[in-house]
N, C-alpha and C positions, 0 to 999 in steps of 0.2 A: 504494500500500500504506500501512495507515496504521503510523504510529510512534509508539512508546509516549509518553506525555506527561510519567513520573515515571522517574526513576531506579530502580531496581533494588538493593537493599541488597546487601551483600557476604555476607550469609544464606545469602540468598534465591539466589542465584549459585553458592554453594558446595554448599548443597541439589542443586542441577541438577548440577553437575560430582560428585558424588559417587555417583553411580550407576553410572558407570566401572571397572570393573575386569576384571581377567584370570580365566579359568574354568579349573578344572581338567580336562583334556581325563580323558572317560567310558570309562574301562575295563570288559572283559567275560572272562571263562574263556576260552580257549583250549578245545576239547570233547578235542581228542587229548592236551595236554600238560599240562593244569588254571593253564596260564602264563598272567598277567595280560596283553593285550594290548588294542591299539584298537580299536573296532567295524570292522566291515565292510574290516580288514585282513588281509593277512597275515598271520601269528603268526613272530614272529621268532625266538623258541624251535626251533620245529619247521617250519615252511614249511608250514605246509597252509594253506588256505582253502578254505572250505565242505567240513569232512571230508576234503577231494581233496589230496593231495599236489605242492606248485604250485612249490617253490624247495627246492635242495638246500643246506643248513645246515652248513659247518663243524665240529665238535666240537673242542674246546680241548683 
């Protein structure tokens, strides 16, 4: 494999390490409860998944 012949400035290095970072996980409606929830989960609001009634919810 070949290997580079120059050094690499501390840029040019920080450039590349700077494209790193954390995403904010993509929320969607809730269709029964209009609650902010994760795709293709559960709704922790209300327990349904896909319209269907899937987990039975506590009330406070």
């Amino acid at each position: 494999m070949a290997n580079p012949t120059s050094r690499h400035t501390r840029s040019r290095r920080n450039k590349r390490r700077a494209n790193w970072k954390g995403v904010n996980p993509t929320l969607s409606a809730c269709p029964s409860c209009n609650e902010m929830k994760l795709s293709h989960h559960v709704c922790p609001n209300c327990g349904t998944y896909d319209k269907k009634k899937v987990m039975l919810v506590e009330t406070k």
